[in-house]
Biopython code that builds the backbone (N, CA, C, O; Angstrom):
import numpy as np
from Bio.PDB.StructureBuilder import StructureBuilder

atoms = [
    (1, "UNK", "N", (-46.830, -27.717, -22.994)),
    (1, "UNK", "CA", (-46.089, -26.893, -23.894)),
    (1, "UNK", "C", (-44.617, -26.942, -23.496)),
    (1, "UNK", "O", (-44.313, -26.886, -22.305)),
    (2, "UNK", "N", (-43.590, -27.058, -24.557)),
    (2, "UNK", "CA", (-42.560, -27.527, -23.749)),
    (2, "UNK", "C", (-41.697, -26.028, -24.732)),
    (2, "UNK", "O", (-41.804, -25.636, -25.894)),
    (3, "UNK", "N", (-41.030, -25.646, -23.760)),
    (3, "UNK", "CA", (-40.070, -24.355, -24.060)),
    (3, "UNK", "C", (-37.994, -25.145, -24.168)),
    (3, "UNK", "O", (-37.336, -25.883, -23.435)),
    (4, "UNK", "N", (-37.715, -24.401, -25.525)),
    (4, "UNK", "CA", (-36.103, -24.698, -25.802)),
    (4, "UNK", "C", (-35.405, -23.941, -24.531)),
    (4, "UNK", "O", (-35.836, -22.906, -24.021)),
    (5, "UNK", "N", (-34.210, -24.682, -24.109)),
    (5, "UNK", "CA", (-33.179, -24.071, -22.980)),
    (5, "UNK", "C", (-32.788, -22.825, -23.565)),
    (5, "UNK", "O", (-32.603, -22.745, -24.779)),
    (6, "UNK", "N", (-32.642, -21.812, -22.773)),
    (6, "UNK", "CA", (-32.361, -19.982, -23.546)),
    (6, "UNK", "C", (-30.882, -20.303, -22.989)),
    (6, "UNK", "O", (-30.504, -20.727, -21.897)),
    (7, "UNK", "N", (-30.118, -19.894, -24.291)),
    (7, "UNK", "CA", (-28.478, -20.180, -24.055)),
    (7, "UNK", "C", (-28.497, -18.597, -23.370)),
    (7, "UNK", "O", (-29.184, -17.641, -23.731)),
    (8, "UNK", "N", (-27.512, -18.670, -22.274)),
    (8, "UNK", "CA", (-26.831, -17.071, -21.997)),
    (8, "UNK", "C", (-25.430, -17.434, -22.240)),
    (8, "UNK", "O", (-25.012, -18.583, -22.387)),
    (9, "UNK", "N", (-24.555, -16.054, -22.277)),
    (9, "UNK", "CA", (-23.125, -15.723, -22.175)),
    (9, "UNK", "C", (-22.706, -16.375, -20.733)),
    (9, "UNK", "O", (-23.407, -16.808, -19.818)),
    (10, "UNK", "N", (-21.410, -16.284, -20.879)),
    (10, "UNK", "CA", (-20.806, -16.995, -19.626)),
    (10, "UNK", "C", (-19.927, -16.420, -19.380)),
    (10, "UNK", "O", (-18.890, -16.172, -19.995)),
    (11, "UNK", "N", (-20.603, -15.950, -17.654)),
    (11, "UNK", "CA", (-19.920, -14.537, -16.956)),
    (11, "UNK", "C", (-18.592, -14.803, -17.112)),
    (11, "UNK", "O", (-18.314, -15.994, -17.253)),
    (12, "UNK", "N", (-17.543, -13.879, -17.128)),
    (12, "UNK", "CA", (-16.697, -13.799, -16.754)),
    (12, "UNK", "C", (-16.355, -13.013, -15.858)),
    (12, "UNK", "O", (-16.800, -11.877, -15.697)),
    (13, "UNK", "N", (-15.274, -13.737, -15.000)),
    (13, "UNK", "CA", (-15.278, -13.933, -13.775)),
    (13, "UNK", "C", (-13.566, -13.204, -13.348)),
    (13, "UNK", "O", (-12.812, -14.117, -13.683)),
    (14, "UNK", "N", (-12.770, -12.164, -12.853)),
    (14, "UNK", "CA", (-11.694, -12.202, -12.639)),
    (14, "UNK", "C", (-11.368, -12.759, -11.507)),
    (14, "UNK", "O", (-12.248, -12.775, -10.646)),
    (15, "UNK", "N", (-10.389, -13.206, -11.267)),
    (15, "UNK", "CA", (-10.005, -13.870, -9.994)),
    (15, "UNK", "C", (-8.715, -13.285, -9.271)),
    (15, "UNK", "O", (-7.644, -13.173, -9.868)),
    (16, "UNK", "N", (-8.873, -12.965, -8.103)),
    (16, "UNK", "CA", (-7.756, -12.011, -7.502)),
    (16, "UNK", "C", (-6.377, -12.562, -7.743)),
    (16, "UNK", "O", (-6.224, -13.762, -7.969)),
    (17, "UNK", "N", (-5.628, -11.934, -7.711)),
    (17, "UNK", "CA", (-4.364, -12.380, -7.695)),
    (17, "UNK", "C", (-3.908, -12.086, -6.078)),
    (17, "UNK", "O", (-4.054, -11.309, -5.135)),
    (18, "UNK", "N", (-3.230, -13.355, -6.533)),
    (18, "UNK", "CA", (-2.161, -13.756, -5.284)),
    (18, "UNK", "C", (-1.131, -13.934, -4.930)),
    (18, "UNK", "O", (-0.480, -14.978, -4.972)),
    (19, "UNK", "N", (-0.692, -12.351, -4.306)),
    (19, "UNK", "CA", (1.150, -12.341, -4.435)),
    (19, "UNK", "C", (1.980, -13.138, -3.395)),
    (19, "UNK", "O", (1.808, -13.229, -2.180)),
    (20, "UNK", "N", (2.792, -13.614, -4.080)),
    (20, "UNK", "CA", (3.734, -14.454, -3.202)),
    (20, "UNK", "C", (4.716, -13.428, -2.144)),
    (20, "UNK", "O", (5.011, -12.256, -2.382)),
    (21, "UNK", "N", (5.072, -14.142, -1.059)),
    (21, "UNK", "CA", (6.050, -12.794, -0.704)),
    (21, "UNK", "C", (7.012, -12.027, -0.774)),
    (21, "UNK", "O", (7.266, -11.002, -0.143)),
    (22, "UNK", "N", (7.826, -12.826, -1.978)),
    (22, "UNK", "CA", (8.748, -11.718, -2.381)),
    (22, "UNK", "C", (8.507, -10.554, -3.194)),
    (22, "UNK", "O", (9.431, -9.784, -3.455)),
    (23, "UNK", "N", (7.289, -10.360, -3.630)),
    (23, "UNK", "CA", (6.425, -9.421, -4.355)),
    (23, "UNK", "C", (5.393, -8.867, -3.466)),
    (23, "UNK", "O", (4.746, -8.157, -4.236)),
    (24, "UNK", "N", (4.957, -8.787, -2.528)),
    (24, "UNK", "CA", (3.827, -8.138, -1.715)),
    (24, "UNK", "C", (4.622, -7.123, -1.202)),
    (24, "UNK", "O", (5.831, -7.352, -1.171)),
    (25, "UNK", "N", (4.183, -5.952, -0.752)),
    (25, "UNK", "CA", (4.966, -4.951, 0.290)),
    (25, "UNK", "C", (5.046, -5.308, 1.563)),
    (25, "UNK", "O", (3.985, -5.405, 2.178)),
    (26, "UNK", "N", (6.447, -5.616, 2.333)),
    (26, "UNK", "CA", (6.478, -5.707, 3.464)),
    (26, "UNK", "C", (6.187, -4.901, 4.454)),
    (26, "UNK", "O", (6.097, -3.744, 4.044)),
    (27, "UNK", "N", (5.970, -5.021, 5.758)),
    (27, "UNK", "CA", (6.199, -3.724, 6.807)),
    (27, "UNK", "C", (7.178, -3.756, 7.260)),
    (27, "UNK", "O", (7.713, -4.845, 7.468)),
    (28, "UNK", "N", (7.834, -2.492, 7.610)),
    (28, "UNK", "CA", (8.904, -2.601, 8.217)),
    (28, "UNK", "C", (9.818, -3.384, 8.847)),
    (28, "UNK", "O", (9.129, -4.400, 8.936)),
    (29, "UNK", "N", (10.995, -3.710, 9.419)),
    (29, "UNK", "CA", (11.145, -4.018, 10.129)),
    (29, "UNK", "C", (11.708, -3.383, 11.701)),
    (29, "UNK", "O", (12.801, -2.820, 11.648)),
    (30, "UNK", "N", (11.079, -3.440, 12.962)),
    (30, "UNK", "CA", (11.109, -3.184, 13.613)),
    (30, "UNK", "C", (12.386, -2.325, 14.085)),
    (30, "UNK", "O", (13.330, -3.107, 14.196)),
    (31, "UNK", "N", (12.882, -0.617, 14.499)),
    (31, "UNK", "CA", (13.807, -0.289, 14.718)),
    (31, "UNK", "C", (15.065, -0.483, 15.111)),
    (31, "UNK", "O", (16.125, -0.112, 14.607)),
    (32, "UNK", "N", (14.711, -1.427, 16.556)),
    (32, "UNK", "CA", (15.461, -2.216, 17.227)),
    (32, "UNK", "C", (16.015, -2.885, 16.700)),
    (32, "UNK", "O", (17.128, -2.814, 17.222)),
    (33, "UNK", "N", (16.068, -3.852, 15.639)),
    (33, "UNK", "CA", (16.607, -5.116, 15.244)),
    (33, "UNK", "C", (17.292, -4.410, 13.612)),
    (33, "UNK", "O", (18.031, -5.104, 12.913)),
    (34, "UNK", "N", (17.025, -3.438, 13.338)),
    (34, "UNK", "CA", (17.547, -2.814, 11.907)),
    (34, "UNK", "C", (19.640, -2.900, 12.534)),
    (34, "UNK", "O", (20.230, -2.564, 13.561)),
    (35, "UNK", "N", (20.058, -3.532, 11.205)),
    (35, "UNK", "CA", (21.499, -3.046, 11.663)),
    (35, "UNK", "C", (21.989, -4.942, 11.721)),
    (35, "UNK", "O", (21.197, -5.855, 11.485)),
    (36, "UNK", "N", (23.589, -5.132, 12.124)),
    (36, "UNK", "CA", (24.012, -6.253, 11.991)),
    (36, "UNK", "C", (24.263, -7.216, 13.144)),
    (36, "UNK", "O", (25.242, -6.817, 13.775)),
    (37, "UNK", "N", (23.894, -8.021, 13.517)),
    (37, "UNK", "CA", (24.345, -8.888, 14.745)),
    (37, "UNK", "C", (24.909, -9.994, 14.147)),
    (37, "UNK", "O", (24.988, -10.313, 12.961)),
    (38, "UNK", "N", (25.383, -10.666, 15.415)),
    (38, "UNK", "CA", (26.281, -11.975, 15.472)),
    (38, "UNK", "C", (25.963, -12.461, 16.882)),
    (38, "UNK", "O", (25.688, -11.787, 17.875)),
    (39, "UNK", "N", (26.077, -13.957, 16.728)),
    (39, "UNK", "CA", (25.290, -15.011, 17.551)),
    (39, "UNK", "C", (25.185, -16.237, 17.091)),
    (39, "UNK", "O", (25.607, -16.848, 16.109)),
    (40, "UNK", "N", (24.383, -16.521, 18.219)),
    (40, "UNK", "CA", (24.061, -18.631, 18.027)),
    (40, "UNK", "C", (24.797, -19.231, 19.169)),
    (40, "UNK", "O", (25.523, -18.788, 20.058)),
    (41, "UNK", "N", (24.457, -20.114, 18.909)),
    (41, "UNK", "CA", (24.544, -21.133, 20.067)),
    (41, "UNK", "C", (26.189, -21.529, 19.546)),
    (41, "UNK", "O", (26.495, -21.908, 18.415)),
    (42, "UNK", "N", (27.353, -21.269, 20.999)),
    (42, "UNK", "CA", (28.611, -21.866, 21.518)),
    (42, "UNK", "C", (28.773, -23.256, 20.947)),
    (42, "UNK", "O", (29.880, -23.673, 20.608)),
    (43, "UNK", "N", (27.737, -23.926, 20.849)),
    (43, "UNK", "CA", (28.173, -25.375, 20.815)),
    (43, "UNK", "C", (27.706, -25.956, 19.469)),
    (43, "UNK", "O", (27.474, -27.158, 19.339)),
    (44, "UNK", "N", (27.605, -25.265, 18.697)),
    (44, "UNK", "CA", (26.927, -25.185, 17.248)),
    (44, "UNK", "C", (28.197, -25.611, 16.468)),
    (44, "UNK", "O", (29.143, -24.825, 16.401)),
    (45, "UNK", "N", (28.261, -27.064, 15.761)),
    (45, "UNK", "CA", (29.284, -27.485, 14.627)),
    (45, "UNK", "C", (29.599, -25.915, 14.054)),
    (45, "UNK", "O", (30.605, -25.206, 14.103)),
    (46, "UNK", "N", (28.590, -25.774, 13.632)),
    (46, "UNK", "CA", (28.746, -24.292, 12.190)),
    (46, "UNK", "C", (29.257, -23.426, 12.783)),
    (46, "UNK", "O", (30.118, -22.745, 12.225)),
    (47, "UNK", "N", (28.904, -23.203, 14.015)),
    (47, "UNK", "CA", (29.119, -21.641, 14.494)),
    (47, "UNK", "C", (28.398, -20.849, 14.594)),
    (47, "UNK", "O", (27.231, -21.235, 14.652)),
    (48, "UNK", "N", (28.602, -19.572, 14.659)),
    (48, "UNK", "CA", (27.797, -18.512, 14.720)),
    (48, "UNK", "C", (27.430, -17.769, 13.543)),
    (48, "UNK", "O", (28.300, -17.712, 12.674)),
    (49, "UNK", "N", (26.356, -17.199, 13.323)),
    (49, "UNK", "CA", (25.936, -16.802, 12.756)),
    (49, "UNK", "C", (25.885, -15.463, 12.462)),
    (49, "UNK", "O", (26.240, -14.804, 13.438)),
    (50, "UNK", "N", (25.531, -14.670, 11.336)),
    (50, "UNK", "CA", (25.949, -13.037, 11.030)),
    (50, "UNK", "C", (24.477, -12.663, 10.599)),
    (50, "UNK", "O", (24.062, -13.198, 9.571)),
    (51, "UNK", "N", (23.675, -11.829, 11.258)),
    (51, "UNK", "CA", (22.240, -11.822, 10.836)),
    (51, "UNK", "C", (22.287, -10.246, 10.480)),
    (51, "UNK", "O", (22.473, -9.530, 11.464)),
    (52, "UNK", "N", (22.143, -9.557, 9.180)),
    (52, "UNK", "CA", (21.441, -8.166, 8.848)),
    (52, "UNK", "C", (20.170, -8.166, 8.613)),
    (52, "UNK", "O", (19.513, -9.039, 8.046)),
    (53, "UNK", "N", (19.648, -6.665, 9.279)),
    (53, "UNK", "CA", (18.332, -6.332, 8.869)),
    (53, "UNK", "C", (18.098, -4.912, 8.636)),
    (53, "UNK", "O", (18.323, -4.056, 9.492)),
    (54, "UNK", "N", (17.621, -4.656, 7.413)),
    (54, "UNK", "CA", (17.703, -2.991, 6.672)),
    (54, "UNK", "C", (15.903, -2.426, 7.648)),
    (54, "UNK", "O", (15.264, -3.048, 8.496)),
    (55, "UNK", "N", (15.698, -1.390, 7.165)),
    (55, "UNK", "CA", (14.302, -0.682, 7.886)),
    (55, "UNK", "C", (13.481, -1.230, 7.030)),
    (55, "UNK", "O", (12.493, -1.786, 7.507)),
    (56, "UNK", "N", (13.635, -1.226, 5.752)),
    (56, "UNK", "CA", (12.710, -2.168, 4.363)),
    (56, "UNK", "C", (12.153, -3.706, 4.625)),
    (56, "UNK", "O", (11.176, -4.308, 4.178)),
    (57, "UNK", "N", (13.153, -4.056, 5.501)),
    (57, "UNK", "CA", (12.121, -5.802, 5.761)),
    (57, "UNK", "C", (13.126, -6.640, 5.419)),
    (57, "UNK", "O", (13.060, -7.814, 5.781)),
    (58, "UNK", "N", (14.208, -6.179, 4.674)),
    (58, "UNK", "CA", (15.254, -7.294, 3.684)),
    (58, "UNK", "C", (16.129, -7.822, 5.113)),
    (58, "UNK", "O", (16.153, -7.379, 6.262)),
    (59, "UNK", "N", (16.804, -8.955, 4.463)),
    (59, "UNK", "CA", (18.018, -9.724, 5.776)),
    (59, "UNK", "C", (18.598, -10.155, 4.921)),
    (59, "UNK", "O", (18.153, -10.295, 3.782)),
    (60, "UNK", "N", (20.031, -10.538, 5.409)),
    (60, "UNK", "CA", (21.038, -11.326, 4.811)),
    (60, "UNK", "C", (21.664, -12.136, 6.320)),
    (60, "UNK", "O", (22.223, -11.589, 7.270)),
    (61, "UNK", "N", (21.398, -13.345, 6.166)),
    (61, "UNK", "CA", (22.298, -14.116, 6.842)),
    (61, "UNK", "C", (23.489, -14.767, 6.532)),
    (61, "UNK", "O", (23.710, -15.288, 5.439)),
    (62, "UNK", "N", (24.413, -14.745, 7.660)),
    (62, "UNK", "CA", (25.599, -15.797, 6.663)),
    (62, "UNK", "C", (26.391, -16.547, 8.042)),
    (62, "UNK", "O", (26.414, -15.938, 9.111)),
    (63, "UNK", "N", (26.859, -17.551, 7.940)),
    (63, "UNK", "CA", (27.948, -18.300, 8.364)),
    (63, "UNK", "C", (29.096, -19.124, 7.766)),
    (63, "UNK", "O", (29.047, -19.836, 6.763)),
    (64, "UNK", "N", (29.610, -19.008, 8.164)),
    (64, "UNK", "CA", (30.933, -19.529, 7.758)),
    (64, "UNK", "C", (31.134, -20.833, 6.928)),
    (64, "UNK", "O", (31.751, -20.920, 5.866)),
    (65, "UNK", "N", (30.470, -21.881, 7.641)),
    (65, "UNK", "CA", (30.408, -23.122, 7.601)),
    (65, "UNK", "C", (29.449, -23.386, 6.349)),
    (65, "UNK", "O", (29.833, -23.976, 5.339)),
    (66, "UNK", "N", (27.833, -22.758, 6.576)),
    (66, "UNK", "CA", (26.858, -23.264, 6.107)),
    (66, "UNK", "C", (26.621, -22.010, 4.494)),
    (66, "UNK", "O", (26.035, -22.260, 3.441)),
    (67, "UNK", "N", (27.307, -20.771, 4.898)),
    (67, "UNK", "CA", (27.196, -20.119, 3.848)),
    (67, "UNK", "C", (25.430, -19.268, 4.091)),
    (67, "UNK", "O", (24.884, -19.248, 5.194)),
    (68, "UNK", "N", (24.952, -18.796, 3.129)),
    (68, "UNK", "CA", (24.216, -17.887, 3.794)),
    (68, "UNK", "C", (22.525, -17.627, 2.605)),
    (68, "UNK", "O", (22.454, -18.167, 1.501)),
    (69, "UNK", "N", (21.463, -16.795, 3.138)),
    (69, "UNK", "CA", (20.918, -16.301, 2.869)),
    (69, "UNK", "C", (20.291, -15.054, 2.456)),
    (69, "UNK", "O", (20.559, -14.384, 3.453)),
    (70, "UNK", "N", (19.774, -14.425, 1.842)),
    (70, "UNK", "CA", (19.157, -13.323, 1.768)),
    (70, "UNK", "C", (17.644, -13.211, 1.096)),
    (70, "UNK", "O", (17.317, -13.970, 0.183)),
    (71, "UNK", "N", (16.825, -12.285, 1.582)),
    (71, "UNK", "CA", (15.245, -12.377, 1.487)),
    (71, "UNK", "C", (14.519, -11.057, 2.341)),
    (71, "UNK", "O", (15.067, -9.955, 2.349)),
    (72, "UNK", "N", (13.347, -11.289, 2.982)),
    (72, "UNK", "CA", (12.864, -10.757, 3.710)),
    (72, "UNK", "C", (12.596, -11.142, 5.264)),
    (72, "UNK", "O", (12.859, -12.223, 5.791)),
    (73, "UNK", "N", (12.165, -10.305, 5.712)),
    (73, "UNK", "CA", (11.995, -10.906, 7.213)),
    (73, "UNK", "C", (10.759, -10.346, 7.513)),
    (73, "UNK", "O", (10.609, -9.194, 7.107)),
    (74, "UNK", "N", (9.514, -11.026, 8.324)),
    (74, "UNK", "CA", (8.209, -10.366, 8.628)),
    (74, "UNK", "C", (8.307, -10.437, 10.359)),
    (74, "UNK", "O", (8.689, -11.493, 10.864)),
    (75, "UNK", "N", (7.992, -9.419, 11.123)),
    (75, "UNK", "CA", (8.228, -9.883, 12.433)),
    (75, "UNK", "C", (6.781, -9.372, 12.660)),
    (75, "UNK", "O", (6.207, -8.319, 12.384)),
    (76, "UNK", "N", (6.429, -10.477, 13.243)),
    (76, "UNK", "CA", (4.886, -10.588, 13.787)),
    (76, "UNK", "C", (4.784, -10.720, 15.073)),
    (76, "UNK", "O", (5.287, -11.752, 15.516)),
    (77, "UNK", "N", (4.038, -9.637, 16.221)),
    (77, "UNK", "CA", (4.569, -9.802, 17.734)),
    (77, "UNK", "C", (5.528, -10.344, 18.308)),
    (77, "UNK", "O", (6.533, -9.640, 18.405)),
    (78, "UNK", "N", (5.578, -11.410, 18.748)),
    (78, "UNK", "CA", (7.088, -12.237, 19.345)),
    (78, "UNK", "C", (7.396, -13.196, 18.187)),
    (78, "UNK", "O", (7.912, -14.232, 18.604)),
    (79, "UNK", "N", (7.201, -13.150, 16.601)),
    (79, "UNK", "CA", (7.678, -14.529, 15.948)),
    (79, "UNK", "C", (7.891, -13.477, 14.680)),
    (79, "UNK", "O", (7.110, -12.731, 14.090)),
    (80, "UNK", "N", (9.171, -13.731, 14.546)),
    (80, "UNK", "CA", (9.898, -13.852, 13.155)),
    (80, "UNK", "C", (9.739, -15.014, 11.981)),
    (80, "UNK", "O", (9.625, -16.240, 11.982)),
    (81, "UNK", "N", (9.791, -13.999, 11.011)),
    (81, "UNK", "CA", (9.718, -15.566, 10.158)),
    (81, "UNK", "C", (10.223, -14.987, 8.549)),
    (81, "UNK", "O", (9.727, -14.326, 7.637)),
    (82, "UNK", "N", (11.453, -15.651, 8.833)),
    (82, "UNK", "CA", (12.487, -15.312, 7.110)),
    (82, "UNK", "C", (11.950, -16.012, 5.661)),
    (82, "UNK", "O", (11.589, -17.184, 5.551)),
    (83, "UNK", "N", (11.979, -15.264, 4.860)),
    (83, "UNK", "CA", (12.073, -16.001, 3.408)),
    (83, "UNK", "C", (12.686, -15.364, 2.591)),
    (83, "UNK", "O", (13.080, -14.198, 2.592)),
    (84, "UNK", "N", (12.754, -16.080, 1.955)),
    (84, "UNK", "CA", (13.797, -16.300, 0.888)),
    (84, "UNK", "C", (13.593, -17.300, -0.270)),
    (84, "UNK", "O", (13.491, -18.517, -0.118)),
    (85, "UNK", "N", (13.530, -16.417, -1.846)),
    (85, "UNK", "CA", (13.433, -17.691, -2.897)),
    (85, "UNK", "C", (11.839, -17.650, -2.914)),
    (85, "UNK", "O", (11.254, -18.600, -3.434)),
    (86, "UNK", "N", (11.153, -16.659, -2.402)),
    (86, "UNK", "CA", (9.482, -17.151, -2.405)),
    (86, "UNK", "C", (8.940, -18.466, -1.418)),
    (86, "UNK", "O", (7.895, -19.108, -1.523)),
    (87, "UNK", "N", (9.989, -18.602, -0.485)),
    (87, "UNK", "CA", (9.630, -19.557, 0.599)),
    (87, "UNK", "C", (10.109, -19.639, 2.205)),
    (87, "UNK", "O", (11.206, -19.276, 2.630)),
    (88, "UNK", "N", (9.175, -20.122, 2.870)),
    (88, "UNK", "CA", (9.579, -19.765, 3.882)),
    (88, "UNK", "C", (10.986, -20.299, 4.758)),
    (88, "UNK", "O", (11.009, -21.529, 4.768)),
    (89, "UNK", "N", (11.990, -19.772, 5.385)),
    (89, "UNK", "CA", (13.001, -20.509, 5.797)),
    (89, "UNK", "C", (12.768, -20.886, 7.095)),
    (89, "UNK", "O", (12.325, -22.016, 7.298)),
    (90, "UNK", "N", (12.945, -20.284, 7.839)),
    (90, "UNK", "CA", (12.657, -20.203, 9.755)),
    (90, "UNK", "C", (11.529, -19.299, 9.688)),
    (90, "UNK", "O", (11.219, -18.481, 8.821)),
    (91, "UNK", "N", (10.919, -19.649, 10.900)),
    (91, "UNK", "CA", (10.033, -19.066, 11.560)),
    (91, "UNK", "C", (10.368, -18.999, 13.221)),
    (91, "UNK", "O", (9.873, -20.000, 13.738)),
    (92, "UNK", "N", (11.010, -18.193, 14.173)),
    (92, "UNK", "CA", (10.994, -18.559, 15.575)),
    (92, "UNK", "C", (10.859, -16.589, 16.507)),
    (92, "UNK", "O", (10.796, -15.402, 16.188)),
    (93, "UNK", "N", (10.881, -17.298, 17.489)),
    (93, "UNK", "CA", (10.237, -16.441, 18.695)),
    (93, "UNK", "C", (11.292, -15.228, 18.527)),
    (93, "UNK", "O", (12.439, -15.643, 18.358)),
    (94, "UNK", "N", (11.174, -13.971, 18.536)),
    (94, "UNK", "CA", (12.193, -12.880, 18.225)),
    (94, "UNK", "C", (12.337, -12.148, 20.078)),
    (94, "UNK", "O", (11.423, -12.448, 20.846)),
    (95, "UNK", "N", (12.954, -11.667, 20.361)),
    (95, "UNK", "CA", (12.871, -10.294, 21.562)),
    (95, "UNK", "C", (14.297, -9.553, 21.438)),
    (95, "UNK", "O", (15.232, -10.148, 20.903)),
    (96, "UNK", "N", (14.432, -8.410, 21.878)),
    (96, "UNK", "CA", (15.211, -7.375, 21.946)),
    (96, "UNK", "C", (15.462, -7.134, 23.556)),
    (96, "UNK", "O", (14.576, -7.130, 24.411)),
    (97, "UNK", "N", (16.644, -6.966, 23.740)),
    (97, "UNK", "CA", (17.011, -6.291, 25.354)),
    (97, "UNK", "C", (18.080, -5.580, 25.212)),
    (97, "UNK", "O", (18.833, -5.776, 24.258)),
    (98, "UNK", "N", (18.318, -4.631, 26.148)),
    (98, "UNK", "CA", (19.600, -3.675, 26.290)),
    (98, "UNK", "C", (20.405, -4.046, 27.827)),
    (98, "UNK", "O", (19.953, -3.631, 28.894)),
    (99, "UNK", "N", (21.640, -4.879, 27.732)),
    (99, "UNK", "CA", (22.216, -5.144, 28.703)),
    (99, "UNK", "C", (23.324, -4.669, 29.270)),
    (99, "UNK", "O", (24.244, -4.502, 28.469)),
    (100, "UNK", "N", (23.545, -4.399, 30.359)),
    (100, "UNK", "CA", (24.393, -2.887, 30.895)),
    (100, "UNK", "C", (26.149, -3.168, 30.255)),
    (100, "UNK", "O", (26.895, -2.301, 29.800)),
    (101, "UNK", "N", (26.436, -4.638, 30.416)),
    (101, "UNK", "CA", (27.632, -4.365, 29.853)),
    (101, "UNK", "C", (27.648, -4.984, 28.463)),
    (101, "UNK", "O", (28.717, -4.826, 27.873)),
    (102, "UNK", "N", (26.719, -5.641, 27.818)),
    (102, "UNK", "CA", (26.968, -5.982, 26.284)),
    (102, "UNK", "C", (26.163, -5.288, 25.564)),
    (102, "UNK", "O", (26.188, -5.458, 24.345)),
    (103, "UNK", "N", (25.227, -4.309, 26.169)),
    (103, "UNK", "CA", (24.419, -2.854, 24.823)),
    (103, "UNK", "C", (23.160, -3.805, 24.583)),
    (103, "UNK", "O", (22.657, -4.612, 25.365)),
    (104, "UNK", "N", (22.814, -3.494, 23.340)),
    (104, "UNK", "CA", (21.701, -3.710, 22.697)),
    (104, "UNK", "C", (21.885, -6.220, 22.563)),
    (104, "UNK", "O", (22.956, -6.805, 22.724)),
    (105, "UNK", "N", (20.840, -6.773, 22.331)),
    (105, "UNK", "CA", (20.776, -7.764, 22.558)),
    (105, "UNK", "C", (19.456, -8.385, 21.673)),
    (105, "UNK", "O", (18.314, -7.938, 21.778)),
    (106, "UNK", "N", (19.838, -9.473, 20.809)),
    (106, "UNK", "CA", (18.862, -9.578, 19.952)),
    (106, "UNK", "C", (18.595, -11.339, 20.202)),
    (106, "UNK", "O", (19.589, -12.065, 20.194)),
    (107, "UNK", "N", (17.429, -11.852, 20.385)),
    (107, "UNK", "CA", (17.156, -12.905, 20.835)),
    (107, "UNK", "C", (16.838, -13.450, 19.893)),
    (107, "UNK", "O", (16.063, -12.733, 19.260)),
    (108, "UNK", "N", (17.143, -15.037, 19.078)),
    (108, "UNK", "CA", (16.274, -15.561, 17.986)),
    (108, "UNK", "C", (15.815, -16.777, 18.385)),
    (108, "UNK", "O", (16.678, -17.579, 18.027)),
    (109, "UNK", "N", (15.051, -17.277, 18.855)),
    (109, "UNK", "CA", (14.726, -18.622, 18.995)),
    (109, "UNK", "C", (15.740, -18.997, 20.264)),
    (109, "UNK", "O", (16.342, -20.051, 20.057)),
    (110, "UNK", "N", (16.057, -18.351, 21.542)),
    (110, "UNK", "CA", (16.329, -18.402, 22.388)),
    (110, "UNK", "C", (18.029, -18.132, 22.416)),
    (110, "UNK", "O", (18.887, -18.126, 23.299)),
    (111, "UNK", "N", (18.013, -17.970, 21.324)),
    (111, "UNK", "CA", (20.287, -17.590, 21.282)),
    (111, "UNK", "C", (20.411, -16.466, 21.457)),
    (111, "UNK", "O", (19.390, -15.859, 21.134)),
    (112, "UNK", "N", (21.373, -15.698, 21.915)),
    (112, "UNK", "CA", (22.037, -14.464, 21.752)),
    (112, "UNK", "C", (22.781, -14.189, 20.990)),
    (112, "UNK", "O", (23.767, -14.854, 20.671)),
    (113, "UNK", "N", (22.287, -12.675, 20.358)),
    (113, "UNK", "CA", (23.238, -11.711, 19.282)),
    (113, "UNK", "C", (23.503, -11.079, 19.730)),
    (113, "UNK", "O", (22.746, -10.878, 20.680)),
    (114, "UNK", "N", (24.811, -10.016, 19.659)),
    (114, "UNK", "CA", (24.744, -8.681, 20.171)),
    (114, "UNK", "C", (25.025, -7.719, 18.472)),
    (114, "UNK", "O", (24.768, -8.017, 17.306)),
    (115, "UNK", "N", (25.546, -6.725, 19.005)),
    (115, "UNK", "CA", (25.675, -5.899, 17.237)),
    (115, "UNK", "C", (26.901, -6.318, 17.073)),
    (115, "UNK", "O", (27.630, -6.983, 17.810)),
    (116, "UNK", "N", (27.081, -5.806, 15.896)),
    (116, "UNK", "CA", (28.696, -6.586, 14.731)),
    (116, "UNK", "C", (28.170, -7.633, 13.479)),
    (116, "UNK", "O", (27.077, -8.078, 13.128)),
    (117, "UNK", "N", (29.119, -7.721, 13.164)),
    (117, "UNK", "CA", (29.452, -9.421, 12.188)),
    (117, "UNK", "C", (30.572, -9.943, 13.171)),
    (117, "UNK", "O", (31.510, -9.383, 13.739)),
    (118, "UNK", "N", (30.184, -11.004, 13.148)),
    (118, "UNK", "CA", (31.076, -12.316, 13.401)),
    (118, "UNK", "C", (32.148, -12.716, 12.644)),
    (118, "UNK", "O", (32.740, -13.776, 12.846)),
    (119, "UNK", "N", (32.461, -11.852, 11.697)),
    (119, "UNK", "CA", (33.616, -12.402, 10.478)),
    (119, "UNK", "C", (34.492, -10.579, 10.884)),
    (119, "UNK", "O", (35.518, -10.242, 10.292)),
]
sb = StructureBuilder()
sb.init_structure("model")
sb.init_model(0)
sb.init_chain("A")
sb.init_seg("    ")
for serial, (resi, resn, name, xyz) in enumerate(atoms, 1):
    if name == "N":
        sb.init_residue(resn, " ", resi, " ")
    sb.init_atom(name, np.array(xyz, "f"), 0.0, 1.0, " ", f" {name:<3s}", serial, name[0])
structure = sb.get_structure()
């Protein structure tokens, strides 16, 4: 006895969405590092660099030479990692120190900032 195929409906299915990161909620960014530094490496064609960071997660970088960025910043235990444009820019090793005669001290990928702009 042979039986016809029984048609069914066809589930529908939603599929999560997937926010990019300039649309997801950031976490904070870390107290310490909120506020403006200046830094980089002495021997750098460009120069030094002008790095902000608000309590919201946002940054604006800028230099002179190369001109600048703005985006978010995610700091994940010891690694930072900027974007901007919905993509990632740098990613490197972050730390904070307080040094008796230059104050507060912001480490990016092994350079020194202290607070200010550089301009």
């Amino acid at each position: 006895m042979e039986t016809d195929p029984v048609e069914t409906d066809p589930v529908e299915t939603e599929s999560p969405e997937t926010e990019t990161p300039e649309t997801e909620a950031w976490p904070p960014a870390p107290p310490q590092v909120v506020g403006e530094w200046c830094g980089g490496s002495d021997a750098a064609p460009e120069g030094h660099w002008t790095y902000a960071f608000s309590s919201d997660g946002q940054f604006t970088r800028h230099n002179a030479q190369r001109g600048g960025n703005t985006g978010y910043a995610r700091f994940d235990a010891g690694q930072m990692t900027l974007y901007a444009d919905g993509r990632q820019l740098i990613a490197y090793p972050w730390s904070t120190t307080v040094d008796a005669v230059l104050g507060d001290l912001l480490f990016i990928d092994g350079f020194s900032y202290v607070r200010g702009s550089c301009s």
